[in-house]
Structure formats: structure tokens, C-alpha cells
VEXZATI-212576 format. One record per residue (C-alpha): x, y, z. Coordinates in steps of 0.25 Angstrom, whole numbers, plus 5000, padded with zeros to 4 digits. Layout:
// residues N
XYZ;...
END
This chain:
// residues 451
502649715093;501249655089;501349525080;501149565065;500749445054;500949485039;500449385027;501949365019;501749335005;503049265005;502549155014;501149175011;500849175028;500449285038;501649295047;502249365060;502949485054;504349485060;505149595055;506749575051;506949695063;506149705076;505249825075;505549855061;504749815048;505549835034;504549855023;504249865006;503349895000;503049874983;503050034979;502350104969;502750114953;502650254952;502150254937;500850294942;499850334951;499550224962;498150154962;497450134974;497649964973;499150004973;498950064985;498549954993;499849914993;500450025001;499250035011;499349885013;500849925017;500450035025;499649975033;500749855035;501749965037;500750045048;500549895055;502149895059;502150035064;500949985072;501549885078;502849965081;503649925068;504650005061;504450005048;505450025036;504450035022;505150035007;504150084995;504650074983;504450164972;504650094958;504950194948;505650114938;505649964930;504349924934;503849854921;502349844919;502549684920;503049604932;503649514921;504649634918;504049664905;503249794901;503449944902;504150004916;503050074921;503650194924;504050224909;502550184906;502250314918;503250404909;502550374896;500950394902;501550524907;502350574895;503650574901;505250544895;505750404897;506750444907;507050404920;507150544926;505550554920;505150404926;505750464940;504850584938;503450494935;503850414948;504050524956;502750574953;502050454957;502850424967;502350554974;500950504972;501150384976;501550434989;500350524989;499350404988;500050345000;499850465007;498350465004;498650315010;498950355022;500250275021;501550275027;502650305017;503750225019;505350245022;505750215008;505050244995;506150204985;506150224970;506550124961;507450214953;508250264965;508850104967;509250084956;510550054959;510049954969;509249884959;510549864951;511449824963;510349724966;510149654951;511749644952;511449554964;510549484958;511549474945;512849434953;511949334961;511449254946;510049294948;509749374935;510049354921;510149464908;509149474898;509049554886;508149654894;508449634909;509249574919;508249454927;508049384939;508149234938;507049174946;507449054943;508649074954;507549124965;506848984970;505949064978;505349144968;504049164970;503949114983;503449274987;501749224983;502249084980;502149104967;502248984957;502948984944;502149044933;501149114945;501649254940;501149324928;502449364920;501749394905;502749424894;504049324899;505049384896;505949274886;507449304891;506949274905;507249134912;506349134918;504849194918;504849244932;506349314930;506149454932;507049564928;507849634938;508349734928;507749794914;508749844905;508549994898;509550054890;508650174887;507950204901;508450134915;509750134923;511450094921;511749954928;512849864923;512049764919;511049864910;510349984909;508849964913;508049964925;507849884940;506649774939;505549814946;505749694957;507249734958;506849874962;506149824975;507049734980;508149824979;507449934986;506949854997;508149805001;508849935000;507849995011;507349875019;508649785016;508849645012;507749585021;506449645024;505249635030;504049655023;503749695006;502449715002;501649744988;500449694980;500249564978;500449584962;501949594966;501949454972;502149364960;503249444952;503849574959;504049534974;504549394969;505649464961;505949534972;506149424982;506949334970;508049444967;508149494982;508249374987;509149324977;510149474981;510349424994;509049494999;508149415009;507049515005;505649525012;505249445023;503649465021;502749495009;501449565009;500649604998;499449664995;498349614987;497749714977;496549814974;495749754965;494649824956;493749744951;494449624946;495849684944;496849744953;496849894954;498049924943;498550064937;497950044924;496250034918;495050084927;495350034942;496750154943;496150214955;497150304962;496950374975;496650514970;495450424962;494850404975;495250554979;494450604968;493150524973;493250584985;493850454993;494850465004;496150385000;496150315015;495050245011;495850175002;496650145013;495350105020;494950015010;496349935009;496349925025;494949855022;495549745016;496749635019;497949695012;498149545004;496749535000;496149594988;495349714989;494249744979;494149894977;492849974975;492350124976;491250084985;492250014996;493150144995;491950244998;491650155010;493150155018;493150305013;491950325023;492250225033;493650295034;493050435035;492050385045;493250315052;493950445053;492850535057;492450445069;493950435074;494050595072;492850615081;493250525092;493950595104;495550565107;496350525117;495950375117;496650245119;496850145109;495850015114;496149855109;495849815098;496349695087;496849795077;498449765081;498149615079;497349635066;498249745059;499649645063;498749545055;499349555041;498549685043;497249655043;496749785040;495349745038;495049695052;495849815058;494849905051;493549825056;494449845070;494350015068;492850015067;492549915077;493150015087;492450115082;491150055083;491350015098;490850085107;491450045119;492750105115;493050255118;493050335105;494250395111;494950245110;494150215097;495050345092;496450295096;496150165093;495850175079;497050295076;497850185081;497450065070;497650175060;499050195062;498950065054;497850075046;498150205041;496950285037;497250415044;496350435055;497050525063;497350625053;496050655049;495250765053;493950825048;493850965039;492350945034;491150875037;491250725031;489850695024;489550585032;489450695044;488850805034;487650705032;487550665046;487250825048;486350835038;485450725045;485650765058;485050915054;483850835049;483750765061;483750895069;482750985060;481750845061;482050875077;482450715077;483550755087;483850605092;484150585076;485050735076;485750675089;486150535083;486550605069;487550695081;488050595087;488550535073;489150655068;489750675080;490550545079;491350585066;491850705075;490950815073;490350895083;488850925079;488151085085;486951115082;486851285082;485651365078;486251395063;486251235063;487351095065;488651125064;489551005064;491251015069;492050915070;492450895085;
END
């Protein structure tokens, strides 16, 4: 197999991926909290692990993918402070204050969740876990954690003692007082303790310690290791995760007796204007949003692969509109070339396998379409081979109309031909021809097939 080098936000370096079996890649991914639709900057998270996901099965990898699906204590503040998001989703809608009500909310996002990942293009993983189905996990593992003198009981929660975890923070090397924890809670020990479990007398599950709810951190380590086992290989999410939730979960995991991940990857975020995308105020664009102006939800896609998965992307209509056509044009020219070609050399193995430079393997697609010393035959395999990592559905697509940019190269090409400019009308041919169409002209005027 081809040497593949990942950037680990644990050590901060671009590394050698060796996985913890040969052949095999075990993998988590930060889910969804299905209180809501998805925005489009949440989605960057799962294409980025898509395409990380794709570049293993391109190399020959086996791949073993956990996302979670967190449908319960997920307060609105990492400091373990505010409203569970999902009771918030059960007010907006008008519904009881039930579990069995909070299910039925998530399920519905759930479902559309999937269908946004669909619209993706993305490989759905072996396990989609909800949080509410491991719930006795959760428990089992704050027991762990309890036998072992990690935690201590306050009035609303039981918490996780940081100050027991000398390695705390290490995930981002983050220094004390880095993290924004606003509204400290007074019974803590410590200002980066975090609550492993919320008690609820009214609304939340039996343990033996109290009646409550998992912390949102404990849900992911428990879930993890349930599917992927004590050590794994990769976990990925947004790099808002790093300061607070991913270092709780290496603190309580590691402290149960869990080596835990081996590499971290994160995302950086979709920014609009000066703030990040977020599910709230103006910049809540989802992807019917773009469905409704008429924009194919690969280019989306598109526009994520345009850029380094840790760098930040700037989000603009303008920048959307342009990969919508250059994904359309990419399409129609690979549709209308012949098949039965060979796939040629090129440097995309080596830039995908490093730390998926998507960028460069995009610039690497049109090259090969622009040359023309290779056979468009070649040009054809070639490029349906890079997009079994880049993911944007080349093969499956197939013309049922006219697309505009073809319609207007008819239009101008009658022109020609009525002006008897015919080397003009054989020029504006040769273009339609190569986004696979076949041009006749007959006596009741141009009709124009798809080859």
C-alpha cells in the first residue's frame, strides 16, 4: 500500500498513517445533533471525512466508520450550562416534554440528515449510533470513572476532575484559561471539570447514582469504543471541538483504561462574512437553500474539495455558481468522451495521500483534460478513477435535456449558418459536439442528440 501522511492535531505534525491492523482503518466521526436541520458549514465536516474515508478505499484500506447521532444532553454551552438542545427542538415544534416526543424530533432530522449526505454524494458509514440507545453504556462508563476517583458529586451533576488528567489539553495544546467556559459553574473544582452526568428527577434516565442524563462528551467515548474498541485509529470533527469536547473525551477515556484515538483530524469552518456558518440569524443556509436557486448540491462538494479541509473557507454565492458550472462542464465533457480507456500516470495518488490535498488533485483533473496528447478514451478512465475519491458522481450522470450552455451554443451556431459563415458554424460543431452531442442538420432545421 501507497504511503499515506495525515496532519495529527494530537502531535500537531503531518505523519505516516500506520493503522493499529494491516489493511484495516477504524474511524469516528463527530455526528450530527439532530435538533435541526443541517447547515451547509456543518457539512463540511462529513465531506471532509468522506473524502479521508474514499482515500483508504483507494489505497486498498478496509474501512470501519462510526457516526454518531447525538439526540440527547447536549447542552447549548460546552461549559455544561444552558438548555439540552433537544428540549429547545421539542418547544420550537410544540411538542410534550417526553422522551418518547424527543425520539420522535430526532428521528425526523435524522432522516434528513441522511438525505443531505445523500445529496453529498457520501458513503454512509457501518454504525450510525444514537445516543439514547447507550445509555446503559454511558452509565457503565461513569461508574468506571467513579470507582477509579475521577469524578465528584455536585448538587446538579456528577464531574470529571481535570485536575487528575495531567495531560489535559495536550489534544491543540491548549494552555489554562485558552478555553472559553462563560458562566463557571461554583460547586466545580475546577473550571475545566466537565459533567459526565446531569441529574433530572423529572425528564432523563434511572442510574444508581441519579436520575439524569449522559454528558454530551461521555456519549462519544462510550460509543466509540463500543464499535471501534479501546484503541482506534482515527477521530475527526470541527476544530470548535478541540478545546473543550474532544479533550474531555481523551481525559475520561483515558482515564477508564481506554487508550483512545491514535490521530486527530479536524476541520476548519465555513465562514460567512466574519463569523462562522452557525444554526441561527441570516447565514442558516441548508441545502434545499441552494436547491431552491437552482444549484446542484455537488457543488458544494466542489467548493469544499477547492480548499484544504484545515484551512478556512470564505463562503460566497458568486464562488458557488462558478463550481456548479465547472462541475456541469466537467461532467458533460467526460459523458461525451468514448470508453474503453486506460487510466494514464499522473500525480494524483501522491497528492490525494497528502493530508488530502484536494486542491491540487482538482487542478490535476483539468490538466488532463486540457492535454491533448492524451486519448480522450484515457482522459475518461483516468478521471472516473480520481472520483472514486473525490466523490462528485461523474459516472452516474447522464443527460435528459439540452444544458444551457449547449442550448446557447445552438442558437449561435444557426446564426452562423443563416450568415453562410460556415467556418464559424463548423467551430461552434466541434464545441457542441464535445459535451456529447451529436449536431444534423436536416431540411426542417439542427437537431441536436446526445451521442
Amino acid at each position: 500500500m501507497a504511503d499515506i501522511y495525515l496532519h495529527n492535531t494530537l502531535t500537531g505534525e503531518k505523519e505516516l498513517f500506520k493503522p493499529l491492523k494491516e489493511g484495516q482503518v477504524s474511524m469516528y466521526n463527530c455526528g450530527p445533533t439532530v435538533y435541526n436541520y443541517a447547515h451547509i458549514g456543518n457539512l463540511r465536516s462529513y465531506v471532509f471525512a468522506d473524502v479521508l474515508r474514499r482515500t483508504f478505499e483507494y489505497n486498498g484500506y478496509r474501512v470501519d466508520q462510526v457516526i454518531n447521532v447525538t439526540d440527547i444532553g447536549h447542552l447549548s454551552s460546552d461549559s455544561d450550562d444552558g438548555e439540552d438542545k433537544m428540549t429547545k427542538a421539542l418547544k420550537r415544534e410544540g411538542k410534550p416534554l417526553t422522551l418518547e416526543a424527543m425520539r420522535e424530533v430526532a428521528n425526523f432530522y435524522f432522516e434528513e440528515f441522511k438525505k443531505d449526505l445523500s445529496a453529498l454524494n457520501i458513503e454512509l458509514p457501518e454504525h450510525f449510533p444514537f445516543a439514547s440507545d447507550h445509555i446503559q453504556e454511558d452509565i457503565d462508563l461513569v461508574q468506571t470513572l467513579t470507582d477509579k476517583g475521577f469524578t465528584y458529586t455536585t448538587s446538579d451533576g456528577i464531574y470529571f476532575d481535570t485536575s487528575k488528567f495531567p495531560d489535559y489539553g495536550k489534544l491543540g495544546n491548549i494552555k489554562v484559561g485558552d478555553e472559553s467556559r462563560i458562566g463557571v459553574n461554583s460547586e466545580k473544582k475546577n473550571y475545566r471539570d466537565f459533567a459526565v452526568w446531569k441529574f433530572n428527577n423529572e425528564l432523563g434516565y434511572d442510574a444508581s447514582f441519579g436520575k439524569g442524563f449522559p454528558g454530551w462528551h461521555i456519549e462519544c467515548s462510550a460509543m466509540s469504543v463500543k464499535y471501534l474498541g479501546p484503541e482506534f485509529d482515527i477521530h475527526t470533527g470541527g476544530i470548535d471541538h478541540i478545546p473543550v469536547h474532544h479533550n474531555n473525551e481523551i481525559a475520561q477515556s483515558v482515564c477508564a483504561g481506554n487508550p483512545y484515538a491514535r490521530v486527530w483530524m479536524h476541520n476548519a469552518h465555513l465562514n460567512m462574512g466574519d463569523e462562522k456558518m452557525a444554526k441561527s440569524g441570516d447565514n442558516f443556509i441548508t441545502l434545499q437553500t441552494l436547491e431552491e436557486k437552482g444549484i446542484d448540491p455537488l457543488a458544494l462538494r466542489y467548493v469544499f474539495l477547492g480548499a484544504r479541509y484545515s484551512s478556512p473557507l470564505q463562503f460566497s454565492w458568486e464562488a458557488l455558481e462558478g463550481a456548479d458550472t465547472a462541475i456541469k462542464s466537467l461532467r458533460l465533457r467526460i459523458y461525451s468522451y468514448p470508453d474503453n480507456g486506460k487510466i494514464v500516470n499522473s500525480s494524483f495518488n501522491e497528492t490525494i495521500n497528502d493530508d488530502l490535498d484536494t486542491p491540487k488533485a482538482l487542478s490535476i483533473v483539468w490538466e488532463i483534460i486540457k492535454n491533448k496528447e492524451i486519448l480522450d478514451q484515457d482522459k475518461k478512465a483516468t478521471i472516473l478513477s480520481f472520483d472514486k475519491v473525490l466523490g462528485l458522481a461523474i459516472a452516474e450522470y447522464k443527460i435528459t435535456e439540452i444544458p444551457p450552455q449547449v442550448q446557447n451554443l445552438i442558437k449561435e451556431r444557426d446564426l452562423a449558418r443563416n450568415a453562410k459563415n460556415f467556418a464559424k458554424s463548423d467551430e461552434l460543431r466541434a464545441k457542441i459536439e464535445e459535451f456529447g452531442f451529436e449536431v444534423k442538420d436536416t431540411p426542417e432545421g439542427t437537431i441536436v442528440v446526445p451521442r
